[in-house]
C-alpha positions as a LaTeX table, in Angstrom:
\begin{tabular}{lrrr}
\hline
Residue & $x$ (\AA) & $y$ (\AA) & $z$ (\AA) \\
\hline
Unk1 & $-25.71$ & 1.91 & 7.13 \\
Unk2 & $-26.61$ & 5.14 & 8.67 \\
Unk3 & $-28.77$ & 7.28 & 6.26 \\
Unk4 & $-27.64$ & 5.08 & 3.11 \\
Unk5 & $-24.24$ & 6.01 & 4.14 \\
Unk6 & $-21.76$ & 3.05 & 5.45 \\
Unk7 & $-20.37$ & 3.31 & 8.67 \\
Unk8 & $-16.53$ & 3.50 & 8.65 \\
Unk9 & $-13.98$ & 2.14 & 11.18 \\
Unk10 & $-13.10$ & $-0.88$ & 12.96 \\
Unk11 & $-15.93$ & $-2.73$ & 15.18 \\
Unk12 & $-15.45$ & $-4.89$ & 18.29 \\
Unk13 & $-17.39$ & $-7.55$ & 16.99 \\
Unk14 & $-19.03$ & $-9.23$ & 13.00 \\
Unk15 & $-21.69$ & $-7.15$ & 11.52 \\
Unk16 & $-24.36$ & $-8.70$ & 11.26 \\
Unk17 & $-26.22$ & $-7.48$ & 8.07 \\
Unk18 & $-24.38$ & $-5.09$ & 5.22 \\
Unk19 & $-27.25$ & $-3.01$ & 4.45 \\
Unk20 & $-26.81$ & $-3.60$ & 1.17 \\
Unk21 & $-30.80$ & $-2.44$ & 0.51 \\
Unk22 & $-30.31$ & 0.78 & 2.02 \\
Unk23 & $-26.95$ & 2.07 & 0.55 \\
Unk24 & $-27.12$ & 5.06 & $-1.26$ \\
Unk25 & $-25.01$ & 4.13 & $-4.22$ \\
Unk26 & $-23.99$ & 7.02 & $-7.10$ \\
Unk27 & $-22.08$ & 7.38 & $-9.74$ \\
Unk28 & $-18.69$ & 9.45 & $-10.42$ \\
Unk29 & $-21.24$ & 12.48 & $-11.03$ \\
Unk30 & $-23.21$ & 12.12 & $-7.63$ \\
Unk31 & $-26.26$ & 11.09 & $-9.52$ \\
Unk32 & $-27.85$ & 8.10 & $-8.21$ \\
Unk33 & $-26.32$ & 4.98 & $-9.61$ \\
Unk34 & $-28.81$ & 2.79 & $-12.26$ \\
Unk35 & $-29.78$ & $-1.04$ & $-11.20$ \\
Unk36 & $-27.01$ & $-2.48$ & $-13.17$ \\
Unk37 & $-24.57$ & 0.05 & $-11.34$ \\
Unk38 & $-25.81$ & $-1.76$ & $-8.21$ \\
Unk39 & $-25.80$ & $-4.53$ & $-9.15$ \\
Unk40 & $-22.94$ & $-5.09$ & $-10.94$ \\
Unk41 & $-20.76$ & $-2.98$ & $-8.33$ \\
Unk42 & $-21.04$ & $-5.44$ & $-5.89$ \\
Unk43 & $-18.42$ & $-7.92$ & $-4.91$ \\
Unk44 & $-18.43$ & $-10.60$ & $-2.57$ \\
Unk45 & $-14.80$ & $-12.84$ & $-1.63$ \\
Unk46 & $-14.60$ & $-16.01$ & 0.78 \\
Unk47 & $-11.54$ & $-17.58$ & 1.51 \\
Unk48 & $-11.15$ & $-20.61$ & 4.13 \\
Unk49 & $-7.27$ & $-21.41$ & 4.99 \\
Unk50 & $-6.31$ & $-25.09$ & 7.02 \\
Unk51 & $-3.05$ & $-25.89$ & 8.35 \\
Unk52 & $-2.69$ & $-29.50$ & 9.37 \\
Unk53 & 0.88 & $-31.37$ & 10.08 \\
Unk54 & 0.72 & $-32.71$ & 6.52 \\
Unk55 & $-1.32$ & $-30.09$ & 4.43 \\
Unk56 & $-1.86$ & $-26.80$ & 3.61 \\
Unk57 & $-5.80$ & $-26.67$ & 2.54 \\
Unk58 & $-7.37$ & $-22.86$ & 0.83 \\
Unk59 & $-10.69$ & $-23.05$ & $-0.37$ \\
Unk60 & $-11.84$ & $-19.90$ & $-2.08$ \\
Unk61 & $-15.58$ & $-18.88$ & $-3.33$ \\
Unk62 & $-16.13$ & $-15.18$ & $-5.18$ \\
Unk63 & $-19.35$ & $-13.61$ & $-6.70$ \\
Unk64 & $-18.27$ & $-10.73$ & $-8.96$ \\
Unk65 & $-21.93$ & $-10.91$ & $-10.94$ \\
Unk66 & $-21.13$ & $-11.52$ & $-14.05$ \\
Unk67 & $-20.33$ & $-14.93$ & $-12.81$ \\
Unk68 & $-18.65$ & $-16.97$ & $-9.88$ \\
Unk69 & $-15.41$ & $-18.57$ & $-9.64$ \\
Unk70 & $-13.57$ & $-20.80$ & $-6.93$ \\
Unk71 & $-11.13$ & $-22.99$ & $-6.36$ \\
Unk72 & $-9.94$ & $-25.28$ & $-3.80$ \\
Unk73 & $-6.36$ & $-26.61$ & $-3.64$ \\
Unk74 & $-4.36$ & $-29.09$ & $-1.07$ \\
Unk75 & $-0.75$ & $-28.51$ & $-0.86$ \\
Unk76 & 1.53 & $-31.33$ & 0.54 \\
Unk77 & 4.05 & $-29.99$ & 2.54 \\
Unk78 & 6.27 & $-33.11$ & 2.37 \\
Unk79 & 6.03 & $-33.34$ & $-1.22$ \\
Unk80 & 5.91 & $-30.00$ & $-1.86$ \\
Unk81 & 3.12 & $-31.28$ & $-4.51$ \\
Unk82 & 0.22 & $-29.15$ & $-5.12$ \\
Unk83 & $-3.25$ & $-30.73$ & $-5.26$ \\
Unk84 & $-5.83$ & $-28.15$ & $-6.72$ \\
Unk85 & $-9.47$ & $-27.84$ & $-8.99$ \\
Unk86 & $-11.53$ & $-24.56$ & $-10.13$ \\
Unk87 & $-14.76$ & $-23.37$ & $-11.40$ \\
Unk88 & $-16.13$ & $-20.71$ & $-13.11$ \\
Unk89 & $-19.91$ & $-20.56$ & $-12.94$ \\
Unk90 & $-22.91$ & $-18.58$ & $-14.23$ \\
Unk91 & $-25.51$ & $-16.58$ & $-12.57$ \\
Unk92 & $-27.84$ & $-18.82$ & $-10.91$ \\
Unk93 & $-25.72$ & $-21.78$ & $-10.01$ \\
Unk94 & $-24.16$ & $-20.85$ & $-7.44$ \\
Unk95 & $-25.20$ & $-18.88$ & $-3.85$ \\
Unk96 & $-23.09$ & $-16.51$ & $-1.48$ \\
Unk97 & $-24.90$ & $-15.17$ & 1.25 \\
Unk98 & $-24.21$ & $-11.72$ & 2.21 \\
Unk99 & $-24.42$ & $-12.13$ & 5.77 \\
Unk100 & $-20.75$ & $-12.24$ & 7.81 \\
Unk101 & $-22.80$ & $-13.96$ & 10.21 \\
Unk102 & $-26.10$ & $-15.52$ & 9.48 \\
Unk103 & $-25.90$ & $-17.05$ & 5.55 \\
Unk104 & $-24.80$ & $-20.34$ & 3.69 \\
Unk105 & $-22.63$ & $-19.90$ & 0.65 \\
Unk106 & $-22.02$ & $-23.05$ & $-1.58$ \\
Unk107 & $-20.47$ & $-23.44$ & $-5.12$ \\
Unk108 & $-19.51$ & $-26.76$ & $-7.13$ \\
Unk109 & $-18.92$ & $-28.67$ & $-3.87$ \\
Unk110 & $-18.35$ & $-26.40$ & $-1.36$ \\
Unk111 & $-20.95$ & $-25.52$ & 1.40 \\
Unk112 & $-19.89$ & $-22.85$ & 4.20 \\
Unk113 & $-22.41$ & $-22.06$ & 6.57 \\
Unk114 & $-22.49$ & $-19.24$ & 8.95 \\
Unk115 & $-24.68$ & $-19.05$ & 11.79 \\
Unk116 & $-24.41$ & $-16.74$ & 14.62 \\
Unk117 & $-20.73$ & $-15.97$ & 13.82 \\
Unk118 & $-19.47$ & $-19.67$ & 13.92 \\
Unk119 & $-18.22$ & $-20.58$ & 10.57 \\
Unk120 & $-19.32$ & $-24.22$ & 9.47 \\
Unk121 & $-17.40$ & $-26.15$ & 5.89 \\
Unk122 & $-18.47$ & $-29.02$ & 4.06 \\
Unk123 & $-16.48$ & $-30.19$ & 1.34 \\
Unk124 & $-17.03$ & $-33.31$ & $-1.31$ \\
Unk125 & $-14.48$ & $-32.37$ & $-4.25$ \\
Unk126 & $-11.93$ & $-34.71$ & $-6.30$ \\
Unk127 & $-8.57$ & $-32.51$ & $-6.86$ \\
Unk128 & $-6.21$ & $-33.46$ & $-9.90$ \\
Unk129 & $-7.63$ & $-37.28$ & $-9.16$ \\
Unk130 & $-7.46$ & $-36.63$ & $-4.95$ \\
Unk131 & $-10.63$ & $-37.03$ & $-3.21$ \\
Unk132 & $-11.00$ & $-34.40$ & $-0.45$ \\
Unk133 & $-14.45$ & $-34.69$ & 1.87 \\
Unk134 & $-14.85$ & $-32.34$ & 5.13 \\
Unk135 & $-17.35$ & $-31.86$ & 7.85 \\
Unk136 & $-15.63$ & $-29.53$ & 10.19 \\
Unk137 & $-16.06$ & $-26.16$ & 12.01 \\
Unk138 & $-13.71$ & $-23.22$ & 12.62 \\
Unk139 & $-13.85$ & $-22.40$ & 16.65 \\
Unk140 & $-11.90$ & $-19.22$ & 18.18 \\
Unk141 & $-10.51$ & $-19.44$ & 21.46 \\
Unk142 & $-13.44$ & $-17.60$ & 24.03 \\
Unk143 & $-13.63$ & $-14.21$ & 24.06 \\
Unk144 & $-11.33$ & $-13.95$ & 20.80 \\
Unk145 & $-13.06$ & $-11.24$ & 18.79 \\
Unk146 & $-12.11$ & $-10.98$ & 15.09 \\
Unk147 & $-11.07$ & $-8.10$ & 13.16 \\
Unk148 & $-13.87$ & $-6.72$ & 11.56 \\
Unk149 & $-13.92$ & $-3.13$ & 9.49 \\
Unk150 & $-15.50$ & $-1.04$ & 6.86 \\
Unk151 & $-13.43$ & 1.97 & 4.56 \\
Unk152 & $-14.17$ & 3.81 & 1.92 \\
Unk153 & $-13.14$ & 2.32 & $-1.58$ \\
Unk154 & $-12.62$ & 4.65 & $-4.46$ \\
Unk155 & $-14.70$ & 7.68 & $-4.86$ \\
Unk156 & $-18.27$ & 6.67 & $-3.68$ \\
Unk157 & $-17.61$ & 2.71 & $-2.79$ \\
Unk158 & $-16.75$ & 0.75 & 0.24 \\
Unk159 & $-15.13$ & $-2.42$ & 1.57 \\
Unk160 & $-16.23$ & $-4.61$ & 4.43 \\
Unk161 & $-13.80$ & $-6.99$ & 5.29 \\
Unk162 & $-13.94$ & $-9.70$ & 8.43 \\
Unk163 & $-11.47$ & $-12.23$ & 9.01 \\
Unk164 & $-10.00$ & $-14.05$ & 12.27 \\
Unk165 & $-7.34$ & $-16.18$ & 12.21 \\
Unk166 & $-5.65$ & $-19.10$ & 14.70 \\
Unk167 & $-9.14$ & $-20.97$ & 14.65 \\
Unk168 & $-9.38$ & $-24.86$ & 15.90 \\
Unk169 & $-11.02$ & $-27.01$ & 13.55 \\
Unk170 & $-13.38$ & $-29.47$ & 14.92 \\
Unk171 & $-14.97$ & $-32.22$ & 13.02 \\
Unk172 & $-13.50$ & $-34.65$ & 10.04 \\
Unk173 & $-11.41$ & $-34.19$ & 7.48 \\
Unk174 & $-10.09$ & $-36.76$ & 4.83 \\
Unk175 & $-7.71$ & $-36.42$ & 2.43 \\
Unk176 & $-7.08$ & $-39.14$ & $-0.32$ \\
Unk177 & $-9.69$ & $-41.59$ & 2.16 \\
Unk178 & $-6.90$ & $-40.79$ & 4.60 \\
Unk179 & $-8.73$ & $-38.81$ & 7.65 \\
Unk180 & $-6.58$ & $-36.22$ & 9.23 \\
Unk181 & $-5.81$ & $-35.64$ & 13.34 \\
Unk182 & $-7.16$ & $-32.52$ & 13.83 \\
Unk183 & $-5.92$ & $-32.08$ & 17.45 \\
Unk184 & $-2.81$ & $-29.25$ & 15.99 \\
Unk185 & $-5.05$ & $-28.15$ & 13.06 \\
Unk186 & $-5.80$ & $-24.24$ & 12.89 \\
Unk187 & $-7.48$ & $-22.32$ & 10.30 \\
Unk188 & $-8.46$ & $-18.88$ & 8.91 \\
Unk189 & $-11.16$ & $-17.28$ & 7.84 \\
Unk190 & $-12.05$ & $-14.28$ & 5.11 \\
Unk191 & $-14.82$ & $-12.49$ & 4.53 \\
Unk192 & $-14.75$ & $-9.19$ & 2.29 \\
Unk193 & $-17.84$ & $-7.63$ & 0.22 \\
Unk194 & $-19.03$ & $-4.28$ & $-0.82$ \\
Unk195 & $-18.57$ & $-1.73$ & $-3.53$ \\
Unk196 & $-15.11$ & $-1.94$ & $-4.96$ \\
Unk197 & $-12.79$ & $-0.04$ & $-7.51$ \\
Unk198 & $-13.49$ & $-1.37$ & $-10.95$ \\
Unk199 & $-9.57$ & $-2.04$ & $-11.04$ \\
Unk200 & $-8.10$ & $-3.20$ & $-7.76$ \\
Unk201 & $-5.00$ & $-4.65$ & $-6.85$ \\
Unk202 & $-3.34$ & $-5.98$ & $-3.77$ \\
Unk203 & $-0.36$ & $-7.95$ & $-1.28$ \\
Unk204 & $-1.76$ & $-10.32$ & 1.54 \\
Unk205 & $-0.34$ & $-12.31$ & 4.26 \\
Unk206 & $-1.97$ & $-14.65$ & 6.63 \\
Unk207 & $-0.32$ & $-16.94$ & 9.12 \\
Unk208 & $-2.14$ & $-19.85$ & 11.94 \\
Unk209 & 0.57 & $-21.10$ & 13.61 \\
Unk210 & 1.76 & $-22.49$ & 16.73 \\
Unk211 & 5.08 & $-20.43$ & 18.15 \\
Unk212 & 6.76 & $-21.76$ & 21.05 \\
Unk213 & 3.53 & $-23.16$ & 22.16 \\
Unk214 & 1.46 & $-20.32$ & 21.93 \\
Unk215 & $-1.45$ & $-19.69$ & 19.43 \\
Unk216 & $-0.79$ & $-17.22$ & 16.73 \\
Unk217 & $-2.40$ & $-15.78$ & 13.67 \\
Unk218 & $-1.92$ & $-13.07$ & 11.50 \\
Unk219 & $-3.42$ & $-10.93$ & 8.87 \\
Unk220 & $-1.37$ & $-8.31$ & 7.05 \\
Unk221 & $-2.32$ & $-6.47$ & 3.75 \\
Unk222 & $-2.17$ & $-3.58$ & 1.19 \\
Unk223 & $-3.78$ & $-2.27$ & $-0.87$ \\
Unk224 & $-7.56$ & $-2.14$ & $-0.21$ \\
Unk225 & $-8.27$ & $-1.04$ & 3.36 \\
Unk226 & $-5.70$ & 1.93 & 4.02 \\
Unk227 & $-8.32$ & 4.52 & 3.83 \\
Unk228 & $-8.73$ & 5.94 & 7.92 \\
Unk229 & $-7.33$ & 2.44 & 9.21 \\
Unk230 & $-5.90$ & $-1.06$ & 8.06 \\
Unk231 & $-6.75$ & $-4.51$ & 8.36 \\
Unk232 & $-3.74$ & $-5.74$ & 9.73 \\
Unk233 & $-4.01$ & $-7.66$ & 13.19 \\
Unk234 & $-1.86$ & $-10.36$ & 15.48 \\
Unk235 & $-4.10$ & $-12.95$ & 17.32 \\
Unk236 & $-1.77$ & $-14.49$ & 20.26 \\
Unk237 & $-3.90$ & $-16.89$ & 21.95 \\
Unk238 & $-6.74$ & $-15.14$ & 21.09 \\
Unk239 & $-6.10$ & $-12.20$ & 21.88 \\
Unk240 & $-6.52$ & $-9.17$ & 19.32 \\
Unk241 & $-3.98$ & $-6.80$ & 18.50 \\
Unk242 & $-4.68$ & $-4.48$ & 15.42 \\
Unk243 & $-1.56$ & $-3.44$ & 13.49 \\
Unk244 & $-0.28$ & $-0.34$ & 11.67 \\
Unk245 & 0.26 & $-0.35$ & 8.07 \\
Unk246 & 3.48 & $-2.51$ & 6.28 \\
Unk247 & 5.17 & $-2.94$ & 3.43 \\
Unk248 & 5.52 & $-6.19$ & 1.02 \\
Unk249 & 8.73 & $-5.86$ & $-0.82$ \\
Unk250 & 8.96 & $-8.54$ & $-3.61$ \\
Unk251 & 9.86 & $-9.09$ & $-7.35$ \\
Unk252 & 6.60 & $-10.13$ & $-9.12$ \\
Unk253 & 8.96 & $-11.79$ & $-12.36$ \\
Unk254 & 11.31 & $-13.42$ & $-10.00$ \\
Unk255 & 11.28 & $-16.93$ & $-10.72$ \\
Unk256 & 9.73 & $-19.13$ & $-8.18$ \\
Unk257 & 8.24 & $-15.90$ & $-6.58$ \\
Unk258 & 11.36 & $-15.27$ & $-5.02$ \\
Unk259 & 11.27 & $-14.35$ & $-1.42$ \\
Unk260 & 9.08 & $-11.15$ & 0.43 \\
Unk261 & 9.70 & $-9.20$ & 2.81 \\
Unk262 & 7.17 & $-7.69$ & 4.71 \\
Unk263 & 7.70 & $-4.73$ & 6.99 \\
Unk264 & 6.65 & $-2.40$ & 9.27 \\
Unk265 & 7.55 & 1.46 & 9.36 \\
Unk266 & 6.61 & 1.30 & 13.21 \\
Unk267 & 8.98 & $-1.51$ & 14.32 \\
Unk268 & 5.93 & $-3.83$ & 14.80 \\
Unk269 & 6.88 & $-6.52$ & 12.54 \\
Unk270 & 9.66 & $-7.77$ & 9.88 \\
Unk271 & 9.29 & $-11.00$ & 8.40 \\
Unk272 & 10.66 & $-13.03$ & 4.92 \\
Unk273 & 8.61 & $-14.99$ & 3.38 \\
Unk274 & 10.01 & $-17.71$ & 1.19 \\
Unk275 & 7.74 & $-19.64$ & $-1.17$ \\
Unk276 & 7.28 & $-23.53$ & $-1.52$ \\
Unk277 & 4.66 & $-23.49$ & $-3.64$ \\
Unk278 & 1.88 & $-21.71$ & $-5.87$ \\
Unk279 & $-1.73$ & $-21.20$ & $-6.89$ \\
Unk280 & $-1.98$ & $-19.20$ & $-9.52$ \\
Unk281 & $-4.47$ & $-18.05$ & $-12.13$ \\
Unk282 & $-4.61$ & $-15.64$ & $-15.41$ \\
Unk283 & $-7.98$ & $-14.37$ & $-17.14$ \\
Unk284 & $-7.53$ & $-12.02$ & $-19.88$ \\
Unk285 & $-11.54$ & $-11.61$ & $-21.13$ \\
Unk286 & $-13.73$ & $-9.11$ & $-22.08$ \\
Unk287 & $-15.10$ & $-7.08$ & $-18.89$ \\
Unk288 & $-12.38$ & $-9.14$ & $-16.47$ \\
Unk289 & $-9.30$ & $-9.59$ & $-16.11$ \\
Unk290 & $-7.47$ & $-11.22$ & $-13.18$ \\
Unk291 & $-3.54$ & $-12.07$ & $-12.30$ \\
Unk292 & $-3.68$ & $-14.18$ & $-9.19$ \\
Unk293 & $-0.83$ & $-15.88$ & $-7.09$ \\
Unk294 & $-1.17$ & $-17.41$ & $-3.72$ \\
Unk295 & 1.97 & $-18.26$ & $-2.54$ \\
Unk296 & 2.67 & $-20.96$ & 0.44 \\
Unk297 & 5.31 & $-21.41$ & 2.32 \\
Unk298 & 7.86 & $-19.78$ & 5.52 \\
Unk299 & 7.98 & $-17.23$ & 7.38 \\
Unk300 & 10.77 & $-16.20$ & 9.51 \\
Unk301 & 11.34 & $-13.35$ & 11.53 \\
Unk302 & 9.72 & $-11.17$ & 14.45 \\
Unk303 & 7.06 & $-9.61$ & 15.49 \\
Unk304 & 6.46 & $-7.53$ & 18.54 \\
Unk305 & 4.65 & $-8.04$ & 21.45 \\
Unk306 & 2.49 & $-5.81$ & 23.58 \\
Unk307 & 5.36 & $-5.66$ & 26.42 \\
Unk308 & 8.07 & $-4.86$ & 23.49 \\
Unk309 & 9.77 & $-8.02$ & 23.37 \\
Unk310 & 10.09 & $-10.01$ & 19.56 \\
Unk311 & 7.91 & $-12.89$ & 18.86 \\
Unk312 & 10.59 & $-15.04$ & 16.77 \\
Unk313 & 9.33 & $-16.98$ & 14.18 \\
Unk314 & 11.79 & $-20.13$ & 12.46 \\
Unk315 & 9.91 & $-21.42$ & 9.12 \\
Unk316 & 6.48 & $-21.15$ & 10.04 \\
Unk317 & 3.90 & $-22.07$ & 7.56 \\
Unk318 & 1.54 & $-19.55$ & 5.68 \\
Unk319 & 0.50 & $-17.50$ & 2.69 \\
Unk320 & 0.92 & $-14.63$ & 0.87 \\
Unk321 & $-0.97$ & $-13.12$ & $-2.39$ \\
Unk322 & $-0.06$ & $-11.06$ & $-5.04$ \\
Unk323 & $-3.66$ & $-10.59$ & $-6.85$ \\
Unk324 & $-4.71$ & $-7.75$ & $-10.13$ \\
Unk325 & $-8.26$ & $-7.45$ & $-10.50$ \\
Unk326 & $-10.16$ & $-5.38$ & $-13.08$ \\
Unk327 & $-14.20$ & $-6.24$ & $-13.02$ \\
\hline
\end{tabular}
C-alpha cells in the first residue's frame, strides 16, 4: 500500500504483508466504507495441488467472513475413483493468515504454514473412509521466483494473487497407511486475497508436470486478474515466463464436462483438456451462492518456448475450474 492505495502490477518476488490496515477502502459513492464493509469485503483463497504417480491430491481452505469452507479430495488416477471430504465452518474456528509469506492457516485438519516464502502442509483427514496423513514441504527449484501480482477488482477493490507451480515435495505422505515415493512428486501452490466483486466468476488451469524430462508448470486463468496484466505464467525448470491472456472454450452442461480448449490469441499456447474426473460443489443460501467444478484430467497440445519452438504435451495430468461466486 502506498497512501492507502494498493500497488498494481506484477512483482519479482511474494509480498510480504497486504496492508490490509492501511487500505483506504470506500464504497460505490467514494465515501469511506463502514467496518462491516471492511470487513466483510475481504476474501482470502488457498489452494495446495500434488501430483504423485498414483494420485492427484487438492486441498483447498477459503475465509469469505461469514464463514470458512474447505475441502480436500484424492483422486486415483488408476481407478479413476475420487476420494474427497468438506467443511463449512463458523467464525472463530478456523485461522487463515494473511501473510503470502510469514502466517499459518489451518481448518478441520489442515495446517499450512508459511515462513519466509517456503510453504509447509500437514494433513490428518479420513476421506469417504480413506485415511490421508502428510508432513511435507513444497520446494522450488533455486532462483525460481513465483508469479506474484496485484489488479484492480471492480470499482474500488483489488486482488492479490501468488502462486508457483512445478514445486518438489519433500517429506511424507500416506495414503490409505500406504506412504507414497515422493522422488517424481510436484505440486502447486495458490494464494489469492483482497477486496473482490460481490459476484465473481472464473476459468482456471494449472499443470506440474514432467515433459520430456524437463520440469514444467503452468498457471492460466480468466476472469479475475485481466485488469493492466494477467496471471498467466509457464515455469520450465524453474524458470518464469509470464503469459498473455487466453481463452477457455467449453460447454458448462456438457455431460462429463466435456473437453476445453484453452487458447491463446498470441500463438503462445493451445491445449485440450479432457476430464477424468470432478470436484464439484453447489450452495444456493441466503448472502452466498457458489457453483464450483474442478475438473482433473489431460492435457494435450503445445505451448511455446522462448526460442519459438512448441513444447508438446501427450496426456499430461492437471486441472481446470469452472467456479460462480456471489458473497
Amino acid at each position: 500500500m502506498i497512501g492507502g492505495k494498493p500497488l498494481f502490477g506484477q512483482f519479482d518476488g511474494p509480498v510480504a504483508s497486504l496492508g490490509l490496515d492501511s487500505f483506504s477502502a470506500t464504497t460505490d459513492m467514494d465515501k469511506p466504507a463502514s467496518w462491516p464493509h471492511r470487513y466483510f469485503g475481504y476474501k482470502q483463497f488457498e489452494f495446495i495441488a500434488i501430483h504423485t504417480p498414483a494420485y492427484l491430491i487438492g486441498i483447498a481452505l477459503a475465509d469469505i467472513r461469514y464463514l470458512g469452507s474447505g475441502f480436500c479430495y484424492v483422486f486415483d488416477k488408476g481407478r479413476n475413483r475420487l476420494h474427497e471430504t468438506h467443511w463449512l465452518r463458523p467464525p472463530g474456528s478456523y485461522a487463515l493468515g494473511p501473510s503470502p509469506v510469514s502466517a499459518t492457516s489451518e481448518m478441520a485438519g489442515v495446517r499450512i504454514h508459511r515462513h519466509d516464502g517456503g510453504w509447509a502442509v500437514a494433513l490428518n483427514l479420513l476421506l469417504d473412509g480413506l485415511p490421508l496423513v502428510a508432513d511435507i514441504t513444497l520446494e522450488a527449484l533455486p532462483l525460481s521466483l513465483p508469479m506474484a501480482m496485484c489488479s484492480p477488482t471492480g470499482y474500488s477493490g483489488w486482488t492479490y494473487t501468488q502462486k508457483h507451480n512445478a514445486l518438489s515435495v519433500k517429506g511424507t505422505l500416506c495414503v490409505n497407511h500406504e506412504p507414497q515415493p515422493l522422488s517424481r512428486a510436484l505440486a502447486g501452490y495458490d494464494f489469492s486475497a483482497g477486496f473482490m466483486r460481490r459476484e465473481t466468476s472464473w476459468r482456471w488451469a494449472s499443470i506440474n508436470a514432467m515433459v520430456d524430462g524437463r520440469r514444467l508448470g503452468m498457471n492460466l486463468a480468466a476472469g479475475v486478474n485481466e485488469t493492466g496484466s494477467s496471471e498467466n505464467v509457464l515455469w520450465l525448470d524453474g524458470v518464469r515466463r509470464h503469459l498473455g491472456p487466453v481463452h477457455f472454450d467449453f460447454n458448462r452442461s456438457a455431460a462429463n464436462g466435456g473437453s476445453w480448449r484453452i487458447w491463446s490469441e498470441r500463438g503462445e499456447l493451445d491445449l485440450t483438456f479432457t476430464p477424468r474426473g470432478c470436484r464439484s460443489e453447489k450452495l444456493n443460501l441466503w448472502l452466498l451462492k457458489s457453483n464450483f467444478r474442478q475438473y482433473l484430467g489431460h492435457f494435450s497440445g503445445w505451448v511455446r518456448e522462448l526460442d519459438g519452438s512448441q513444447l508438446r504435451l501427450e496426456a499430461v495430468w492437471g486441472l481446470t475450474e469452472d467456479h460462480f461466486a456471489k458473497w
